[in-house]
N, C-alpha and C positions, 0 to 999 in steps of 0.2 A: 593416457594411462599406460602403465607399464605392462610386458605381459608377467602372467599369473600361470600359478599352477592350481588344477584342483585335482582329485585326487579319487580313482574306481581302485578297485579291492587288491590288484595286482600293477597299475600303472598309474603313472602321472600323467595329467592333460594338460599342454600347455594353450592358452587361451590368449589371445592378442585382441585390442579391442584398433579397428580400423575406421578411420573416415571415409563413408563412400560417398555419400552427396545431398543434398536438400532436397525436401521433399513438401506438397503444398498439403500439410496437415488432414485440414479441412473435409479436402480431395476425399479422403480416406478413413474417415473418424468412424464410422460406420463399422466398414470393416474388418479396423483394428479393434475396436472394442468388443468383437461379437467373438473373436479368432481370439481375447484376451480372457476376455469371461469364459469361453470357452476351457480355458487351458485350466485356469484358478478354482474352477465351480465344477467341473466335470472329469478331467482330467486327473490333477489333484484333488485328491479327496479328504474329506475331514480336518480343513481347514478353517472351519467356524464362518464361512463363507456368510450363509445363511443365518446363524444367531446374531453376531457381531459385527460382520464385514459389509459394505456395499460398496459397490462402482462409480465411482465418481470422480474421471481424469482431470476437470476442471479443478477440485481441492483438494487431490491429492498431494501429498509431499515427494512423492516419489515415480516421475513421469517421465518411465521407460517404458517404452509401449514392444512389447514380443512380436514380429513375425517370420516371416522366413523369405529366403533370396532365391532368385535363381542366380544361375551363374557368370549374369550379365551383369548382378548387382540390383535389379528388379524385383519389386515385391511377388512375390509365388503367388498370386492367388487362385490358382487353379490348386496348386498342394492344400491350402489354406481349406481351400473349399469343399475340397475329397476329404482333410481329417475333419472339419465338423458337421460333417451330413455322416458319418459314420455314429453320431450319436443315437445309441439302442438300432442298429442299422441290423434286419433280422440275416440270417440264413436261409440262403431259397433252396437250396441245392447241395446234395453230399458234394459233387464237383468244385463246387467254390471253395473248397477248404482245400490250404497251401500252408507249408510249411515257414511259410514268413511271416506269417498275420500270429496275430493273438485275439483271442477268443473268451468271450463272457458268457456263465450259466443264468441263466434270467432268475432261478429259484438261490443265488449265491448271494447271502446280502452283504457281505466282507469284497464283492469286487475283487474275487481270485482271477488274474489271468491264465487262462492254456494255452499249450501250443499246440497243435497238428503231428501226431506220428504217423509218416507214410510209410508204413509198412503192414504188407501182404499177408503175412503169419499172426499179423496180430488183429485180424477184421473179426466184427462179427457183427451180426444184424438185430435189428429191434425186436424179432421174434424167437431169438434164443432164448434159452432157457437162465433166469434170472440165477447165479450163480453166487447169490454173496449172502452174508450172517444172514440179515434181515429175510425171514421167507414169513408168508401167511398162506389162508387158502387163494386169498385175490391177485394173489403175486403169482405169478409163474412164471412171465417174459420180462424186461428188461422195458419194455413197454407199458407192460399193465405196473410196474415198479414205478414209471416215471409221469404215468399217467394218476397213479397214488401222490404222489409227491407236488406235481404242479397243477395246481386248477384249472379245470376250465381249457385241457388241451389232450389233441387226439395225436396219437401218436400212428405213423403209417407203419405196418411190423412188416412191407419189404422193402424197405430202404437198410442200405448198413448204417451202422452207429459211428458215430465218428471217434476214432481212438485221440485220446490227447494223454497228455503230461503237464500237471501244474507246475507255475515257475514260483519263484519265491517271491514274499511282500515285495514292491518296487522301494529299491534302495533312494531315498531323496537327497541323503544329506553326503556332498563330494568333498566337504571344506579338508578333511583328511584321511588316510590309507586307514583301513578296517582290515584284521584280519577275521577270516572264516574261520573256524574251529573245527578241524576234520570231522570229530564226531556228530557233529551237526550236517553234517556234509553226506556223510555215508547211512545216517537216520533219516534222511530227508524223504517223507511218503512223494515230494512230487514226483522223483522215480520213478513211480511205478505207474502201468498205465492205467488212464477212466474213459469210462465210456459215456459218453452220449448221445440222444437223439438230436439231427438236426432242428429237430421242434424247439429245444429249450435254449437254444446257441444264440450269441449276440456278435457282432463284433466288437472288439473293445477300445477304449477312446483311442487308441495306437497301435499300429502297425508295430513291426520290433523296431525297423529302422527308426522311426521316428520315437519309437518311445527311451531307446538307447541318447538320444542324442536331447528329445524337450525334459526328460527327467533332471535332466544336469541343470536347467536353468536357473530354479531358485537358487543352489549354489553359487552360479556365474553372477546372480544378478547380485547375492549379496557381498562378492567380492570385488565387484563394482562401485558399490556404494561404501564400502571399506574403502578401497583405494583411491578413490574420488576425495573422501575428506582427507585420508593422508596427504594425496597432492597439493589439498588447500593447508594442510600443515606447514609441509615441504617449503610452500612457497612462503607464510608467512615469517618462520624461520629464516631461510634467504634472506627478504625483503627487508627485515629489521636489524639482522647480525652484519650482515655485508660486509661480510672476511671472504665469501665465495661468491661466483656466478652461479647459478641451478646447473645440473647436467639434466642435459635434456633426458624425457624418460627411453628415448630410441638408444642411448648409452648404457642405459642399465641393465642390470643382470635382472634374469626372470625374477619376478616375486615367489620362493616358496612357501610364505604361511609355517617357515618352519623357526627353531631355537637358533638366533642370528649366532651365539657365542660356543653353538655345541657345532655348525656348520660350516661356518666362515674359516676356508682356509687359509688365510690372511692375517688370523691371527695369533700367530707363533709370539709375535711379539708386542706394545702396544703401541702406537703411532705420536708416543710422544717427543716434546723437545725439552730442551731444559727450561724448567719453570723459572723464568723472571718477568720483568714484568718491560725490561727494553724493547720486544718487538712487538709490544700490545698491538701499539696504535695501527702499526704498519702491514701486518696480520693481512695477508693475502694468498688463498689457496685453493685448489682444487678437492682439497677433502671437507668430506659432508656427508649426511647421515643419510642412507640408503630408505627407501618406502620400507624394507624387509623391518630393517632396525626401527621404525617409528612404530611400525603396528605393533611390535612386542613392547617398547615405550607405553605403549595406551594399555592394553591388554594385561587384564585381572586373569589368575589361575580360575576363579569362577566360570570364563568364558570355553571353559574345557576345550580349545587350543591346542597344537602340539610346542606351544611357547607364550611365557608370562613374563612379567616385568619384573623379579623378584630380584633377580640377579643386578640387574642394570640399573636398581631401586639403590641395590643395596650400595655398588659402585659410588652411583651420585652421591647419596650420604655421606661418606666418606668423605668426596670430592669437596663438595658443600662447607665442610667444616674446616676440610685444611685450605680452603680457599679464602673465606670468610677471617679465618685464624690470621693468615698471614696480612690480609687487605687490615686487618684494625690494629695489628702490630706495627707496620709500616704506619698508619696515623697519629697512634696514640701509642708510643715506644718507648714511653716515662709512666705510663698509666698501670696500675695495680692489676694482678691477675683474675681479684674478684669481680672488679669492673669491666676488664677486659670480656671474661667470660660470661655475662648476666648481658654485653650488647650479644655476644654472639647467640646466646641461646633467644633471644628476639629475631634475627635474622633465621636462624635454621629452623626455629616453629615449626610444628606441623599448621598452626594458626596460620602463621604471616604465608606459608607456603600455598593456603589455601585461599586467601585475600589474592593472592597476586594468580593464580589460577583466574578467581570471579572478574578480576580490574583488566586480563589480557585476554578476557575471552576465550578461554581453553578448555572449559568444563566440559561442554557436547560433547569433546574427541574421548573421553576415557571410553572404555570399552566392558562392560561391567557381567552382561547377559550372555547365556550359553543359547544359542539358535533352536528353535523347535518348531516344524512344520506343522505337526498336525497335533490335534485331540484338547483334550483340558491344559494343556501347559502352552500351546503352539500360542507365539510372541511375536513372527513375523507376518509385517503386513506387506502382499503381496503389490506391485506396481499396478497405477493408478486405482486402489483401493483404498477407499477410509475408514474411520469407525463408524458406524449408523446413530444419527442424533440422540434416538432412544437411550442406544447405552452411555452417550456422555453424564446423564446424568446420574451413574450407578459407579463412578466414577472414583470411587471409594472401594467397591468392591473390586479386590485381587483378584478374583476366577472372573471377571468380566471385562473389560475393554483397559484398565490400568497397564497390563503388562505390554501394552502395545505402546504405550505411549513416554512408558518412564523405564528407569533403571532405577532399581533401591543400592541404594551404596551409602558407607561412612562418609564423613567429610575428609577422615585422615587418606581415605583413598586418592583423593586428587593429590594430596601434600605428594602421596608416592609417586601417582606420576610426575609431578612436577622433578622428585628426585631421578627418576628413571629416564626422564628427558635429559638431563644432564649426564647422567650413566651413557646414556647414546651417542651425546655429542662426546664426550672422554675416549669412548672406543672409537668411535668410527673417522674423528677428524685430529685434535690435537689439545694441547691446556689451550694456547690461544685463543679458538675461538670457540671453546666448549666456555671459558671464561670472558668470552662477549654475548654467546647468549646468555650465560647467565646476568651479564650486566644490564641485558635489556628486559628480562624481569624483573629488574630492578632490585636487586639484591648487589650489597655493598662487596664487592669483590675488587674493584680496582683501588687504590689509595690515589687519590685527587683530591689536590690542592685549592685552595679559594682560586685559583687563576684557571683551574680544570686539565693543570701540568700531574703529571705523577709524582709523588714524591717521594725524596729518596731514601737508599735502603739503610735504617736505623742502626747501631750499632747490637751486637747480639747481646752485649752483659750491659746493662744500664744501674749504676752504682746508687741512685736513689728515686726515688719516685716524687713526683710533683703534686700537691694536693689540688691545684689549677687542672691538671691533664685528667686526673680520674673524675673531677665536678663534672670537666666538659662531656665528657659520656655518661655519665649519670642523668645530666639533663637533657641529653638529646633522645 
C-alpha cells in the first residue's frame, strides 16, 4: 500500500504500512485476541460492542489483528500486558501519581480522563474544609463530600487530595484536520483544577503515550481498507486497459485524502494529445491514475470527506458523449441525426452505465457512508468482529445491525461513478487510454470494422443520407 496521511488538529501523520515478517498465527491467537478485545470493548467505548458486536476472528471479513512491536520488530508483550492489567487497576498511593498517566473517577459514568498537576501551591488534603456551592450539615470536608457521593467508601482525611485537570472527550476520528474554535478553547471547565481522594481514582485504559498513539487506530485501520480495494482497483484497471505497466506504490506520492483538482500542482494544464483515433492501438505510457484520484472517483459528497467525485463526474459526462458522438459518426457518417442520437442516448444511460457497473464487478468500491465510531449511528465494524446471530435476524431494522452491513444509494449513483472513473482517467493520463478504458467497459467508443481495423475518418458534410445506414442503427 501507499503511504497515507491522517490528520490531528494542527498536523498531518504520515503513515507507511511495512512488511516485517511471518509470524505462526496459532502461536499467538490467545493473546491477540484478548490485547484486541481489550482495545474495541474497553478502551473504545460505546461502540455497541455488547448489543450488536461479537468476536469472532475466524468469520470475520476483516482480519487485521492490533498489537504492538518492540523495536526489533517483536511482538511487545510485556507492553501488551502492563496496558490490559491496567483494567479498573486502583490507586494505592498519593505517590504513584505522575504526570504522564491518565486517571479514572470510579463515581464518573461518561469515562472522563485526568491528568495529574504537580504543583505545590495548589495541594490540599481530604480534611479541608469543603469549599464549593454544594454544602449541607454532613458536609464539611471534602471527605465527608466524597464519602456522600460514592457508596460504600472511607475516605483517610490525612492523606492529600490529588489535584488533576480534565482533558477533553478522546478525539477518534483522524480521517481529516478539525479546527478548535477558540472560544471553546478559552471556556473549557477542564482548566481548572479538581480534586480528588485517592480512594475514588482508577487508572485509565491508557497511559498518554499510548493513548496519543492506539487512538489513531481506527482511523489507520479504516484507511487501510480504503487503500487496499483501491489497489485492487488500480490493478484491475492496469490489467484490462494495458496502455500502462502499474507504478509501483514505493513511486507514488503520499496519499492525502484530499481534493486531487484543488491540490494537484500539475495541473496548470491537461495531459492531453490530439484526439484521433491513429495511435489508439499503439497507446503505450507511463500515465495512470494515482490511488489519491480513484478514492475521490468512488467517493459521494455523503461520505463528508474533504473530496467527492462531483467534479470528475461531471468531466466524464462530457467526455462520454463527445466520445460516443464521434465513435457512431465515424460508423454510421450517412445515418440521420435522429438515429444517430437515440444510439447514443442508449450508450450514455444512466441504465446501460449502471449494467456495466453490475457485469464488471465494480459496485462494492463506491463509497457511499460517512464513518461513525460510536453511539446509535456508529457503522463501523471494528477487526476481527461480526454482527451477533441474534441480530441478523432484525435485519430490516436501520438502528440495528443493517448499517453495518450495507450502504443505501440510488442506482443513478454507480452510473456517476462509472462517469467519474472516466473524469480520472481524462485528467490524470490522456484521450488514449482514458478511451481504452472506456472501451473495456464496453462502451462503443472506438469505430471498428467487421475485420476489428478502424475505420476511416468520414467526410464532415455528407450531401444525403441513406435509409439502409439509419435501418442499421435502429435495429441494432
Amino acid at each position: 500500500l501507499p503511504k497515507f496521511n491522517i490528520y490531528d488538529h494542527d498536523k498531518e501523520i504520515t503513515i507507511q504500512v511495512i512488511y516485517l515478517k511471518s509470524i505462526d498465527y496459532s502461536q499467538y491467537r490467545n493473546g491477540l485476541k484478548y490485547f484486541c478485545k481489550y482495545l474495541f470493548e474497553y478502551v473504545f467505548d460505546n461502540m455497541n460492542i455488547d448489543s450488536i458486536l461479537e468476536f469472532n476472528i475466524e468469520q470475520s471479513s476483516f482480519q487485521l489483528i492490533p498489537c504492538l512491536l518492540t523495536k526489533f520488530g517483536d511482538i511487545d508483550w510485556n507492553r501488551m500486558e502492563i496496558i490490559y492489567n491496567r483494567k479498573v487497576k486502583k490507586i494505592q498511593d498519593y505517590n504513584e501519581l505522575n504526570d504522564t498517566e491518565l486517571y479514572c473517577a470510579y463515581h464518573h459514568e461518561n469515562k472522563q480522563y485526568f491528568v495529574n498537576i504537580s504543583d505545590n501551591s495548589l495541594i490540599k488534603r481530604a480534611s479541608d474544609l469543603w469549599d464549593m456551592k454544594k454544602k449541607s450539615e454532613d458536609i464539611k470536608t471534602y471527605a465527608d463530600y466524597f464519602e456522600h457521593l460514592v457508596p460504600n467508601i472511607h475516605i483517610n482525611r490525612n492523606t492529600f487530595l490529588a489535584t488533576m485537570k480534565g482533558i477533553r472527550k478522546p478525539k477518534i476520528n483522524y480521517l481529516k484536520q478539525t479546527v478548535i474554535n477558540p472560544k471553546d478553547e478559552a471556556n473549557d471547565p477542564s482548566k481548572k483544577p479538581i480534586y480528588f481522594p485517592i480512594e475514588v481514582l482508577h487508572y485509565a485504559p491508557l497511559n498518554q503515550y499510548d493513548f496519543e498513539l492506539i487512538y489513531k487506530l481506527p482511523t489507520i485501520l479504516i484507511r487501510i481498507s480504503q487503500l487496499y480495494r483501491i489497489e485492487r482497483l488500480r490493478k484491475l484497471f492496469a490489467d484490462n486497459i494495458q496502455s500502462y505497466s502499474l507504478i509501483d506504490v514505493d513511486q507514488m506520492p503520499t496519499v492525502s485524502f484530499n481534493d486531487f483538482l484543488k491540490t494537484n500542482e500539475n495541473l496548470s494544464f491537461l495531459p492531453l494529445i490530439p484526439l484521433t483515433y491513429d495511435n489508439l492501438l499503439l497507446c503505450n505510457t507511463t500515465l495512470q491514475p494515482s490511488p489519491d484520484i480513484l478514492f475521490q472517483a468512488i467517493t459521494r459528497r455523503s461520505t463528508d470527506e474533504n473530496l467527492d467525485m462531483e467534479n470528475l463526474e461531471i468531466l466524464g459526462d462530457c467526455f462520454l458523449k463527445l466520445i460516443v458522438s464521434m465513435s457512431l459518426y465515424h460508423r454510421y457518417p450517412l445515418a440521420g441525426a435522429g438515429a444517430l442520437t437515440v444510439e447514443k442516448a442508449k450508450q450514455i444511460s444512466n441504465s446501460n452505465l449502471y449494467r456495466i457497473t453490475v457485469q464488471k464487478k465494480l459496485k462494492a468500491y463506491l463509497n457511499v457512508m460517512k464513518i461513525s465510531f460510536r453511539g446509535e449511528e456508529a457503522n463501523w465494524l471494528p477487526p476481527g468482529y461480526i454482527i451477533k446471530k441474534t441480530e441478523q435476524n432484525q435485519i430490516n431494522n436501520e438502528l440495528g445491525s443493517k448499517r453495518y452491513e450495507y450502504q443505501k444509494v440510488k442506482r443513478k449513483a454507480f452510473a456517476d461513478m462509472m462517469e467519474a472513473f472516466m473524469g480520472a482517467f481524462l485528467i490524470s493520463t490522456n484521450y488514449m487510454v482514458a478511451i481504452q478504458f472506456m472501451k473495456w467497459l464496453g462502451l462503443d467508443v472506438i469505430p471498428f470494422d467487421e475485420n476489428k481495423e478502424i475505420m476511416k475518418v468520414p467526410p464532415i458534410h455528407c450531401s444525403y443520407v441513406q435509409n439502409e445506414e439509419s435501418n442499421r442503427i435502429v435495429e441494432k
